[in-house]
Each structure stands twice: as structure tokens, then as C-alpha cells.
N, C-alpha and C positions, 0 to 999 in steps of 0.2 A: 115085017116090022121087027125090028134087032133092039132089044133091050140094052139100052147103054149104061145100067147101073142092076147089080144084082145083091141083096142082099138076104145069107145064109140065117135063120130062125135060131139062136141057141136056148137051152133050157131056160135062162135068166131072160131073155124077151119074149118067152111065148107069155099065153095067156091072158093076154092084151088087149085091147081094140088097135086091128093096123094102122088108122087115122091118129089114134094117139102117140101109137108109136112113134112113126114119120114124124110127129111134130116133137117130140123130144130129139131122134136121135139123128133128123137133120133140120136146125130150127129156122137156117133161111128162107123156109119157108113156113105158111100160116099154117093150121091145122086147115082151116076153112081152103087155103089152098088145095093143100093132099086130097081133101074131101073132093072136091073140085075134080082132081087128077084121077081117082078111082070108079068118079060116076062118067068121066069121060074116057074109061077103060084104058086110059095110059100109065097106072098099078095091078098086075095080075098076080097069084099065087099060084105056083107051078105051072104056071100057063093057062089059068082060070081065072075069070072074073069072078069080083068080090063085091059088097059092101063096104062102105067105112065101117060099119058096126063089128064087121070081120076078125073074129076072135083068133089069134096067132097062136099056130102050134112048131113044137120044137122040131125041128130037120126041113120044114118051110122052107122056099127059096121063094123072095117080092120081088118082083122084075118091076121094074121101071122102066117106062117110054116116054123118054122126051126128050129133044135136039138139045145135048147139051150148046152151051151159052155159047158159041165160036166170035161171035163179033165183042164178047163182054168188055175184053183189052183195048179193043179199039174205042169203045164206047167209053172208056176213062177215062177222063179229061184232065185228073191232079198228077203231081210228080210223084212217083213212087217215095215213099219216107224212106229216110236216111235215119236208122235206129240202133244202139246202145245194144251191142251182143254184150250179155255179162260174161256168159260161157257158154264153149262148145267142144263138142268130141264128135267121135263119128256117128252119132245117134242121133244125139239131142243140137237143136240150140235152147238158149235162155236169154229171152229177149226183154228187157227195161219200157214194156207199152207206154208211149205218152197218151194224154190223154187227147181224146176226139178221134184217134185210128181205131176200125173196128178190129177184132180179132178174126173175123176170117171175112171173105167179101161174101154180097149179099145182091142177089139179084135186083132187087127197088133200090139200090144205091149207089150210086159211082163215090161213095167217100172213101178214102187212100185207108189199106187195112194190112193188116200181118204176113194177112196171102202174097201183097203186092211185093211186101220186100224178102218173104222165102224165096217166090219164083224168082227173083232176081239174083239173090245171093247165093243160091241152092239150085237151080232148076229141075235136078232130079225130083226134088218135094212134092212136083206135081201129080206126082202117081203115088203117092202118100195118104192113107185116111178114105174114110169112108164118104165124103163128098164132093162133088167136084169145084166147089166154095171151100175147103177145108184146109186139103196141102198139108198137112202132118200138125194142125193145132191140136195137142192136147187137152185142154179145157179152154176157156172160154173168159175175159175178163168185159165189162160194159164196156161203151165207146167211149162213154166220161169219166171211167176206172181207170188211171196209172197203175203202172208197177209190173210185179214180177209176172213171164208167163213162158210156160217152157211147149218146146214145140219138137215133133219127132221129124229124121231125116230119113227114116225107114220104116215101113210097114210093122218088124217085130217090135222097135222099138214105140212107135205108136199105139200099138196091144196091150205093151207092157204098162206104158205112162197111164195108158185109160184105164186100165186095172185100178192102178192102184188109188185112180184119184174115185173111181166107184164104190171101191168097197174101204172109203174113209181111211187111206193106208196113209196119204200125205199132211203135211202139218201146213196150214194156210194162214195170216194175218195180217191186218190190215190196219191201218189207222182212218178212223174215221170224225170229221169234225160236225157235232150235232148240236142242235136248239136247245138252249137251256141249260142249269145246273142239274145232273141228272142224278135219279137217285131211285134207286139203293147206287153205290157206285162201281161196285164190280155184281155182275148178273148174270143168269143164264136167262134166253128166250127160249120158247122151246115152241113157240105157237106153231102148227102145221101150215104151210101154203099151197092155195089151189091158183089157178086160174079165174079171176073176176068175171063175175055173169057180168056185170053192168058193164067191165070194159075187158075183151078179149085180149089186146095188148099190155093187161098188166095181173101183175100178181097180187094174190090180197092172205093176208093172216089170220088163223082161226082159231078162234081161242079153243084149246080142247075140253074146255069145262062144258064147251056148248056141242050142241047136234045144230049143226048148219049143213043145206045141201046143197055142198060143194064139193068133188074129187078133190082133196086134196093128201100133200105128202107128207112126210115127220121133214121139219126141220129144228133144227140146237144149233144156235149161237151164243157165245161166251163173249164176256166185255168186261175190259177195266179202265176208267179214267187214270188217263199218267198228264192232265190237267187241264185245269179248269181258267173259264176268261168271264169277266162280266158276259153273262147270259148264254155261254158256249161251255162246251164240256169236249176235250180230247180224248178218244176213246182208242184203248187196242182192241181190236175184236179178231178173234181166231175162229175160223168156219169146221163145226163139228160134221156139216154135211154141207151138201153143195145145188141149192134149188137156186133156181134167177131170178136174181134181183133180192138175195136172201139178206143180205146187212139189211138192204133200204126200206125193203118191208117192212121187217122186224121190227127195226127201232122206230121208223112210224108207229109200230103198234104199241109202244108202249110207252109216245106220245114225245118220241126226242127225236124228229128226221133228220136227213144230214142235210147239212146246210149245204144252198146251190145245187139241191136236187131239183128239175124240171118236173118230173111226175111223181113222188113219194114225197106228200108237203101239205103243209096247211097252210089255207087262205092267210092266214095273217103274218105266214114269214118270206110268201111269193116273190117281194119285191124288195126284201130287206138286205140281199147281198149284191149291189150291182155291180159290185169290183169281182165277184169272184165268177164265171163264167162259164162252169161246170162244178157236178156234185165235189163234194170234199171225200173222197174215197181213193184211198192210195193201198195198194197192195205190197206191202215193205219185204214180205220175207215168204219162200218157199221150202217147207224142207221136203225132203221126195227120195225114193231110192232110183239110181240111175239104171238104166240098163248092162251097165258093166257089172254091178250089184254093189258100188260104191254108194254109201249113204253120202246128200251132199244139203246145205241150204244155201239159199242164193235168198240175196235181199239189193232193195232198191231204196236209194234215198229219197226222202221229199221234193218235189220236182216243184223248182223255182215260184209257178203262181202258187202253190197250197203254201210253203213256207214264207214267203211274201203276206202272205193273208192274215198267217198266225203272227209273222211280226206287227202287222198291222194290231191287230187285238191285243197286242203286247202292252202297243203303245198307247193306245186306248183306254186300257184298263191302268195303268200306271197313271196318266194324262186325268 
């Protein structure tokens, strides 16, 4: 048995449980999966069986066994997307995500994603990135997130871009359209996010003032209304750090979700947007230093159904 994927321990990932690991740092899969893959000895550490409880130490090598995906291609059934380069060099692209493409493919789903139109415009990108779903994405945007998302066409420059978006080096923001007249109007959140006991598939917000037992991480969001509509409030919000699903969380938590969010929502606005047909979350601007060591931002404008919406409420609140 020949390990098709081998991943090297550095100081910044030991000390971990390897099951948690795997689920942060390849997230097409569950954790409950990985868990799965280690008690059925297709995860080893140096060539030894482990536990998921398995505490990671630095110069570690996880080998993984499993047939990567060979039929995956054939099994997609959509057209590969035709997508909005803003810019490229011999590193990077920066790619304008619409919304409903994921940002890298994902084994339980044949929906058309970032991967599909690297491999196509790029084919080297396939030996790109630490997954074999990944292809040189950088970070990660929702499936129902527009906007800015930069992707590597080489191994160093992939190191470089995950650096910096790790250690908070990039400048990220977003427009987001939420429930209500909000207020205070410009905020910070700062509530920590874990992973939901009750729902594994979602994140949940903790207020620090309390002792709740749940793993969770520091997350800081920043927001400012640039305006307001009968009952809706337009928000910039800028990501101090970078947890999933960290706008929608948040601002549920502090009781303003975004509107045409499907799972961060309360009962009584479920059904109140049926014109708009994903969340209102648009990623307008990146700023990031390149791999050439050129500082650069790239921004994306409002894509057709979100500024539609907002004319809509225009006219509504005028009307």
C-alpha cells in the first residue's frame, strides 16, 4: 500500500489532535470522515497506526491511503464556469467567484467550482496545494459568497499566499446586507467560534464573558453601515481573522443575520426574501502582498442579483 498523499508536521501544526487537524486543513472532508479513515488504518504516522485522539508532533510525516478520486471528472455532469480573471502573473490568478461555484471541488458534490476552471485554464495547477480538491486555492470563499479570491499557479507561491492570509498579514472586506436597523453602527464582534455540538455542519458563537464547553477559536470582526433601508442595514465588514462561516455567525450573534442566509437565520425572516436566492455576502476587495513582493488590492463589484435587490429596497423605501 503506497500513500498517495503525504503530509510533513511543522512546529505551528503539532500539538493537536491529527483528526482535528485533517478537518481544518483539508475541509472536503468531515472530521467524522478522517475519524473513519484512521480507525480503518488508511491515516498512519511514520508508518504507525494511530488514534484520532493522536496528539501531533513537529518533523511527523501522516501518510494517507486512499485511491485518489480518478473517475471524479467523469462523474461531473455541469459545464465547467466561464469566470472573470481580474488579474494574473506567473504566480497568482484572481479570480471574481460568482455566487453558487464552490471554491475548490468536493467529493459529495458534482457543483461546477474554481478547481474546474484552474484545471482548464491552467492545467499545471493540478500539482498545486496540499489537496487533491484544492489546485492552488488560497483561501476559501462560501458557495453562496461572490467576490474576490486569489489562487496560486505554483507550489512557492501557494506557501507564500497561505502565509500571509494565516498570520492576518491580508486586508479582507465585504459587503454584507443584514435584518434590521443595526445598532451601535460601526462594531467590533469579537465572540470566539467553535463547531456546534447540536449541528456538526455549522459553526456557533461564544460569548467570552461565558464558560461554555466548546473548542472554540478567537474570532474579531469589524463593521460599518455605509446604509440603511426600511428594515435592512448595509454593512462593510473587514475580517480581522479568518474562521467559517465567520461574517454569518457573528452577526447572527448579535442578532442582525444576513439576509438570504439558508443556515444562519431566524425563524421569522426564513421566508421573507424570495427574490433573493442566496446570502447577501459579497467580497469586494483584497488587499495581499504578491509573490513578486509587489503590495497589490483587487476588488469586485456588486454582481447583478445583490445590486438588483438593493435597487429593489430603494424603491420600496422611497414607494
Amino acid at each position: 500500500m503506497t500513500a498517495f498523499k503525504k503530509i510533513k508536521i511543522s512546529f505551528a501544526q503539532s500539538n493537536q489532535r491529527i483528526d482535528k487537524f485533517l478537518a481544518d486543513f483539508c475541509p472536503e472532508k468531515s472530521r467524522a470522515k478522517w475519524q473513519k479513515m484512521i480507525k480503518n488504518k488508511k491515516i498512519l504516522i511514520n508508518n504507525k497506526e494511530i488514534k484520532a485522539d493522536y496528539i501531533l508532533k513537529e518533523g511527523e510525516d501522516i501518510n494517507i491511503f486512499q485511491e485518489p478520486v480518478t473517475s471524479f471528472k467523469e462523474e461531473r455532469s455541469h459545464k465547467i464556469p466561464d469566470l472573470e480573471i481580474i488579474y494574473e502573473d506567473r504566480d497568482v490568478i484572481v479570480l471574481n467567484k460568482p455566487a453558487g461555484i464552490l471554491s475548490q471541488n468536493a467529493e459529495s458534490s458534482k457543483s461546477p467550482s474554481i478547481s474546474d476552471f484552474l484545471l482548464k485554464h491552467c492545467p499545471e495547477i493540478k500539482n498545486v496545494g496540499e489537496s487533491e480538491m484544492r489546485f492552488g486555492v488560497a483561501h476559501r470563499l462560501d458557495k453562496d459568497t461572490s467576490g474576490v479570491i486569489i489562487t496560486a499557479k505554483n507550489n512557492y507561491a501557494f506557501e507564500f499566499l497561505k502565509d500571509q492570509f494565516k498570520n492576518r498579514k491580508t486586508q479582507k472586506v465585504y459587503l454584507a446586507l443584514v435584518h434590521g436597523d443595526i445598532k451601535p453602527k460601526k462594531d467590533e464582534i469579537n465572540f470566539r467560534i467553535g463547531r456546534s455540538k447540536t449541528n456538526p455542519n455549522m459553526q456557533t458563537a461564544i460569548d467570552t464573558k461565558k464558560k461554555e464547553n466548546i473548542k472554540a477559536r478567537e474570532a474579531l470582526t469589524v463593521y460599518k453601515t455605509i446604509q440603511t433601508y426600511k428594515n435592512y442595514s448595509l454593512l462593510e465588514v473587514a475580517l480581522k481573522t479568518g474562521r467559517m462561516h465567520q461574517i454569518r455567525v457573528h452577526l447572527k450573534a448579535i442578532g442582525y443575520p444576513i439576509v438570504g442566509d439558508q443556515k444562519y437565520f431566524f425563524k421569522k425572516y426564513k421566508n421573507k426574501n424570495s427574490k433573493l436566492h442566496r446570502q447577501f455576502l459579497h467580497a469586494k476587495e483584497l488587499g495581499i502582498t504578491l509573490p513578486n513582493g509587489k503590495m497589490a488590492k483587487f476588488k469586485a463589484k456588486l454582481p447583478n442579483d445583490l445590486e438588483n435587490f438593493l435597487n429593489q429596497l430603494k424603491s420600496e423605501s422611497i414607494g
